[in-house]
C-alpha atoms as a printed R data frame, in Angstrom:
    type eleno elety resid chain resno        x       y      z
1   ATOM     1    CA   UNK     A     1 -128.969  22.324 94.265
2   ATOM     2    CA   UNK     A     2 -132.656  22.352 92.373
3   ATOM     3    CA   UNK     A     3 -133.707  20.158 90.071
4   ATOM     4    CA   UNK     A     4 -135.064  21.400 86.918
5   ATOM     5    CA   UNK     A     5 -139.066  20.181 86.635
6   ATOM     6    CA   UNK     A     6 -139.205  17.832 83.912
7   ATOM     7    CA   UNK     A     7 -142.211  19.532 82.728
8   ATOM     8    CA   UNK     A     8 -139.367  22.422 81.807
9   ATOM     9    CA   UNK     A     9 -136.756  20.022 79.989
10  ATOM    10    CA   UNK     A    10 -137.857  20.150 76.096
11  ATOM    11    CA   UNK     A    11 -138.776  16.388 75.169
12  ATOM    12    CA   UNK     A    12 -136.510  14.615 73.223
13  ATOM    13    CA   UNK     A    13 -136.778  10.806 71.515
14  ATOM    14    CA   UNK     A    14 -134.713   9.166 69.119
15  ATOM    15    CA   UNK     A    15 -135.858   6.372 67.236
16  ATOM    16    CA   UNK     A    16 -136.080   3.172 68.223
17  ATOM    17    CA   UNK     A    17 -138.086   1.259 65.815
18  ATOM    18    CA   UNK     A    18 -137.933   0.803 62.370
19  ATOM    19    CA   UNK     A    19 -141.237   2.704 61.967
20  ATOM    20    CA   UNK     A    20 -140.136   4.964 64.844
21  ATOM    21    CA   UNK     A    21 -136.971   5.910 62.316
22  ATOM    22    CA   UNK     A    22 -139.351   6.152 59.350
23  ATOM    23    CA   UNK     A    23 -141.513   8.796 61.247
24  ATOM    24    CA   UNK     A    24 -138.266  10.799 62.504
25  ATOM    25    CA   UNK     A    25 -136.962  11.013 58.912
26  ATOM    26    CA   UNK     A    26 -140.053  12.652 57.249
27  ATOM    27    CA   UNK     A    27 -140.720  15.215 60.654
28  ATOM    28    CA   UNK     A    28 -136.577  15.979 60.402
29  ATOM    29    CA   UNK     A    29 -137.651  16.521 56.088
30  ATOM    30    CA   UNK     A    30 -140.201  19.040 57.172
31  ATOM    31    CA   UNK     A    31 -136.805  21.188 58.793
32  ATOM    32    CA   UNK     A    32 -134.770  20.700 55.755
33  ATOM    33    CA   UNK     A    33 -134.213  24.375 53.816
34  ATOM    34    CA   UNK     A    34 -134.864  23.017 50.369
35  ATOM    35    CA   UNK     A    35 -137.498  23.941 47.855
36  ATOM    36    CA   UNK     A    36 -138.977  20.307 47.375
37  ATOM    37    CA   UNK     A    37 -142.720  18.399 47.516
38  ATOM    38    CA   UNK     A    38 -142.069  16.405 50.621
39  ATOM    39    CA   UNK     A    39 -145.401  14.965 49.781
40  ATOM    40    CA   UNK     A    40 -144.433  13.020 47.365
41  ATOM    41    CA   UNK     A    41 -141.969  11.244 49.278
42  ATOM    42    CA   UNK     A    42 -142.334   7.567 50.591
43  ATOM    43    CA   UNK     A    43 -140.131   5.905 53.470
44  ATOM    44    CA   UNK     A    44 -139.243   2.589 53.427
45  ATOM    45    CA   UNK     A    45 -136.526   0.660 55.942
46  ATOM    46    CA   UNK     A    46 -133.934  -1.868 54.603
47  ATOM    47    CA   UNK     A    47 -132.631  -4.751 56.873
48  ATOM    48    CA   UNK     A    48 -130.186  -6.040 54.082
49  ATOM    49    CA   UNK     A    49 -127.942  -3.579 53.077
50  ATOM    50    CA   UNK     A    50 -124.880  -3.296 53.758
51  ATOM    51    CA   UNK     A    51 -122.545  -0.693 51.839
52  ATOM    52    CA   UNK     A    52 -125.358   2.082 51.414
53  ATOM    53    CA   UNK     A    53 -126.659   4.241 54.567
54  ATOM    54    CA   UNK     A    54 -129.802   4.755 52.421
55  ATOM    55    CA   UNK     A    55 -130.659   5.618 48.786
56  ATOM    56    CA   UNK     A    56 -133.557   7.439 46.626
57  ATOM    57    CA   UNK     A    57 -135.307   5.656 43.976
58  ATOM    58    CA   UNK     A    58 -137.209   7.339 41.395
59  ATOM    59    CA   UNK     A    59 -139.730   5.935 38.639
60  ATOM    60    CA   UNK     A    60 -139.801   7.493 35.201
61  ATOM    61    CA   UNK     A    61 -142.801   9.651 34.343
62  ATOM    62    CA   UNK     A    62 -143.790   9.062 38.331
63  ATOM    63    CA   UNK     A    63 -143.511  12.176 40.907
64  ATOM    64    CA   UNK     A    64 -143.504   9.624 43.408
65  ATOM    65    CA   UNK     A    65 -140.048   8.786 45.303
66  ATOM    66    CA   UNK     A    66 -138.851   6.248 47.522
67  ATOM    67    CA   UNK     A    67 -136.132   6.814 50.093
68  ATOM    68    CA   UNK     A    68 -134.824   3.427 51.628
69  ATOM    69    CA   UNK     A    69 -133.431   3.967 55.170
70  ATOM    70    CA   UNK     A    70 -130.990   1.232 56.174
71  ATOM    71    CA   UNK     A    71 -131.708   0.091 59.514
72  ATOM    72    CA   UNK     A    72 -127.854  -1.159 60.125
73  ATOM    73    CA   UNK     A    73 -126.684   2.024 59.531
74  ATOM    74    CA   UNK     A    74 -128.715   4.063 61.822
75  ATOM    75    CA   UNK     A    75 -128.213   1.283 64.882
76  ATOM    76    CA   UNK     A    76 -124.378   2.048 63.926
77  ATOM    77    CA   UNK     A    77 -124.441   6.036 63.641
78  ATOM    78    CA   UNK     A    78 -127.726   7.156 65.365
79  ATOM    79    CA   UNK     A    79 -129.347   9.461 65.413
80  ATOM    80    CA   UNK     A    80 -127.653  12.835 65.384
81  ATOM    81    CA   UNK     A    81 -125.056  11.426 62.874
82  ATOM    82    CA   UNK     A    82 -128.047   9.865 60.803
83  ATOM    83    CA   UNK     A    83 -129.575  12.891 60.352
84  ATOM    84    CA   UNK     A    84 -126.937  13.667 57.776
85  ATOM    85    CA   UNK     A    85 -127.753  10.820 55.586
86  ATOM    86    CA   UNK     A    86 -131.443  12.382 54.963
87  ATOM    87    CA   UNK     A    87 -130.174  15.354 54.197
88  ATOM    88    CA   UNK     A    88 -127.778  13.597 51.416
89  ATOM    89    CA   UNK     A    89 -131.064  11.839 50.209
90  ATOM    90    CA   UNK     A    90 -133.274  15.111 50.366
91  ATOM    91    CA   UNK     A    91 -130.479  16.513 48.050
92  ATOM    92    CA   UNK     A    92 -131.390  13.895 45.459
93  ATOM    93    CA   UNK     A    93 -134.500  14.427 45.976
94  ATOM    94    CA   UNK     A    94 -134.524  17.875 45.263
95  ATOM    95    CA   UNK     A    95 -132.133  17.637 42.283
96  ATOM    96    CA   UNK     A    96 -134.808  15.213 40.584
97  ATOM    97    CA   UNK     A    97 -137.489  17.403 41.529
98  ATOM    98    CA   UNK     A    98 -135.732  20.765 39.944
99  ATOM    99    CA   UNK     A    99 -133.339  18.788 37.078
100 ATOM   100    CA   UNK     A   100 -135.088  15.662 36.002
101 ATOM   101    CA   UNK     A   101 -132.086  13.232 37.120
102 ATOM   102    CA   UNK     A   102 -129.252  13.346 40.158
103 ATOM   103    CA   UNK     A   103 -125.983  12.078 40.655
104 ATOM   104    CA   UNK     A   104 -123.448  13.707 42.921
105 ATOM   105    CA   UNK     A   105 -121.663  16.127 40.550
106 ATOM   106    CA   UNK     A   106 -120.334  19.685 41.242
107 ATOM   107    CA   UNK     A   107 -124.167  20.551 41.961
108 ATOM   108    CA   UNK     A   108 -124.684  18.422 44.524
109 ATOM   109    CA   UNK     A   109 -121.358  18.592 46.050
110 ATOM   110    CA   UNK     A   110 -122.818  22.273 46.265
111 ATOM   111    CA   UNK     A   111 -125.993  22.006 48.077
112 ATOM   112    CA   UNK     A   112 -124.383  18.896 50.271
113 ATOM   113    CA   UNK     A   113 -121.552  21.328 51.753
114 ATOM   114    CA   UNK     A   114 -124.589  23.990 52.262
115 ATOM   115    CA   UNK     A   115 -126.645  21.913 54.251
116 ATOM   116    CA   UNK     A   116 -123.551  19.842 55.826
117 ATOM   117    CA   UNK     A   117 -123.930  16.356 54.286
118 ATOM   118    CA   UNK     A   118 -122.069  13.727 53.593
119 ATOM   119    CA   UNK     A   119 -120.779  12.809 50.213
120 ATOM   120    CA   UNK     A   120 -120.207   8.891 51.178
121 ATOM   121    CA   UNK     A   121 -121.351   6.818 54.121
122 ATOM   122    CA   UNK     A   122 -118.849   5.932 57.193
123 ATOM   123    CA   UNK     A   123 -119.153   1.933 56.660
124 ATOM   124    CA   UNK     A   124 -120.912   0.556 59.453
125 ATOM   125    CA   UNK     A   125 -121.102  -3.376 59.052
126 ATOM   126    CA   UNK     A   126 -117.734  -5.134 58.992
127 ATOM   127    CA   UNK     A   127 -116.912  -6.664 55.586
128 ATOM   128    CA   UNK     A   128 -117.355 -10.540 55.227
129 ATOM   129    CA   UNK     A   129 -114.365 -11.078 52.826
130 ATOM   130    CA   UNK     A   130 -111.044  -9.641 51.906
131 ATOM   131    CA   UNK     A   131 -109.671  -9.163 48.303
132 ATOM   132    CA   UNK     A   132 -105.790  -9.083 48.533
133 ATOM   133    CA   UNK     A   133 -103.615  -8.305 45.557
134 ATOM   134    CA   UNK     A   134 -100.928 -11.509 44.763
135 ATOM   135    CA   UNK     A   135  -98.387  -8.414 43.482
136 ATOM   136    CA   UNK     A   136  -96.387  -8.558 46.824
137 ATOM   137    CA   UNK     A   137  -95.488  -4.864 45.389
138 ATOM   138    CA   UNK     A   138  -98.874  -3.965 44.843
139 ATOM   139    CA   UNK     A   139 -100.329  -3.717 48.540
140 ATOM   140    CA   UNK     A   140 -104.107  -3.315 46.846
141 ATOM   141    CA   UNK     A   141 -106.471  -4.730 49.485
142 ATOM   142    CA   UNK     A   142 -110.423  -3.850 49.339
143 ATOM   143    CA   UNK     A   143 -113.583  -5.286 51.295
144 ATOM   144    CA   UNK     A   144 -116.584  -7.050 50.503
145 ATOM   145    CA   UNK     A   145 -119.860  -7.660 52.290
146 ATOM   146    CA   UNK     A   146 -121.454 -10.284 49.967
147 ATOM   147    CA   UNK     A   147 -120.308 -13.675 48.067
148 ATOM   148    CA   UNK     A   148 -120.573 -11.885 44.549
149 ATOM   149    CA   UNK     A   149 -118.629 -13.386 41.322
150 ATOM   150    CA   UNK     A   150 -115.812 -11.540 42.392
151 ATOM   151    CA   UNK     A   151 -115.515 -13.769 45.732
152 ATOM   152    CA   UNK     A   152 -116.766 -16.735 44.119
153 ATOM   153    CA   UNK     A   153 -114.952 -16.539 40.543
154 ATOM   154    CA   UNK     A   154 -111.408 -14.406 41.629
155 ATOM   155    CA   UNK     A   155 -109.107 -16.068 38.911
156 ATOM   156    CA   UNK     A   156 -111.804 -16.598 35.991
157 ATOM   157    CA   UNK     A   157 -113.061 -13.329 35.096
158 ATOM   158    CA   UNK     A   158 -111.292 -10.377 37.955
159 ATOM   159    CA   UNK     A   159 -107.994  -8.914 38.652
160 ATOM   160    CA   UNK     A   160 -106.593  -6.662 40.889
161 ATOM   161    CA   UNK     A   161 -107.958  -2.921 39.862
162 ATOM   162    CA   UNK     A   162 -104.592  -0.812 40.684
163 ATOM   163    CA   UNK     A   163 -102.090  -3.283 38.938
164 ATOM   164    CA   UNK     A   164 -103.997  -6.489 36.757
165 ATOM   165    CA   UNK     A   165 -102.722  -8.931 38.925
166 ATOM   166    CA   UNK     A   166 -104.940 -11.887 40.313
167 ATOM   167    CA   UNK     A   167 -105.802 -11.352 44.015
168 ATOM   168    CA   UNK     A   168 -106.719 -13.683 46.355
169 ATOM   169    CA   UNK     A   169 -110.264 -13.719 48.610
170 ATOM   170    CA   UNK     A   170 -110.156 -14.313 52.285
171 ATOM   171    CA   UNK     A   171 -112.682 -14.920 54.541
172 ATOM   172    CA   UNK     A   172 -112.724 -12.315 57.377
173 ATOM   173    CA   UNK     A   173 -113.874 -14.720 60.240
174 ATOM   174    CA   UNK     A   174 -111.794 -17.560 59.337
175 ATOM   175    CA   UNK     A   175 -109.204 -15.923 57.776
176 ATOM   176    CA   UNK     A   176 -109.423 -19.128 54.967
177 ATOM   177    CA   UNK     A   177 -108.457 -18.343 51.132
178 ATOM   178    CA   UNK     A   178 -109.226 -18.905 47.855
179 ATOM   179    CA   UNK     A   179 -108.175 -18.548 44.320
180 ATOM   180    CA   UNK     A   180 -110.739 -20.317 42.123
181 ATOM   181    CA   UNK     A   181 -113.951 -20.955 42.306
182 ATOM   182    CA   UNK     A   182 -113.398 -25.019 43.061
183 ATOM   183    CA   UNK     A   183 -111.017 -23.739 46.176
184 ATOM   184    CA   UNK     A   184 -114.156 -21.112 47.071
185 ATOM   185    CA   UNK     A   185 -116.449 -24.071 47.078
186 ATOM   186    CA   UNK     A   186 -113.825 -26.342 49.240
187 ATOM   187    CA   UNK     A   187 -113.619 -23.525 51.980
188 ATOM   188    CA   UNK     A   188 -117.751 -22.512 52.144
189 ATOM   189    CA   UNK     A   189 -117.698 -26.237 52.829
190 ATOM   190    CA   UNK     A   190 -114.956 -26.135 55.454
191 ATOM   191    CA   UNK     A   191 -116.351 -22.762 56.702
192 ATOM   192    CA   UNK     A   192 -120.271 -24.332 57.501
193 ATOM   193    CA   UNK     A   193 -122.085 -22.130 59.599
194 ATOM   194    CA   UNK     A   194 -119.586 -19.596 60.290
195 ATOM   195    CA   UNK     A   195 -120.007 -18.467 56.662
């Protein structure tokens, strides 16, 4: 059986680094089939988020653009699957470019089937709490990856959002719950480190 040389095999590297993933995205850009100033384009990595895969940000009266790459999300889909993501984000980016604004209407929905890009992320961190609907007939049950008002406040100001009732918040890696916001500050307590 021969062995290929390795001088024959084409090269290929994945990122590995933060600044190694910020380099990938704008070569991979360069590939992308859309009529936009690539130029103008900044990269930036987030450690912190959670929810979003990565997101454009655009200043008024600025051709200047910011994509934010979230590192989470490409240690949980790499590469390959990651590449999608840009392409969402070059959408935007191309849709500000031509149109002035974005958002992911009928146009985008469009150009993301063309180019074969997601319209929402795959989550990729686990969610911290649970919101579960009190209804027993309700069955409404949604995630949450940060200790917002509507973990820390459930009964003051939020209800359920399919039937209006009042839902309860439990921790995920405790599996402790809380109605109010005095029973909330009773189980971070309780919780310590493992919040």
């Amino acid at each position: 059986m021969a062995i290929e040389p390795a001088l024959n095999r084409p090269s290929i590297s994945y990122p590995t680094t933060p600044s190694e993933l910020i380099d990938h995205a704008n070569e991979y850009s360069k590939t992308i089939k859309l009529p936009i100033d690539i130029s103008v384009i900044h990269w930036t990595i987030s450690r912190r988020a959670t929810k979003r895969a990565a997101c454009c940000k655009f200043s008024p009266g600025s051709p200047d653009i910011l994509i934010s790459l979230t590192w989470k999300a490409f240690q949980a889909y790499g590469w390959e699957k990651f590449k999608s993501i840009i392409r969402h984000e070059l959408i935007h980016v191309w849709e500000y470019q031509t149109y002035g604004s974005t958002s992911h209407g009928s146009l985008f929905k469009e150009k993301a089937q063309q180019l074969d890009a997601p319209l929402r992320c795959d989550a990729f961190c686990p969610p911290r709490f649970y919101l579960i609907c009190k209804n027993k007939d309700c069955q409404w049950k949604t995630i949450r990856h940060r200790a917002s008002k509507t973990v820390t406040h459930p009964f003051h100001f939020y209800r359920c959002r399919k039937c209006g009732s009042p839902y309860t918040v439990e921790h995920v890696g405790t599996s402790i719950r809380w109605n109010t916001h005095l029973e909330y500050r009773r189980a971070r307590k309780k919780i310590g480190i493992h919040w």
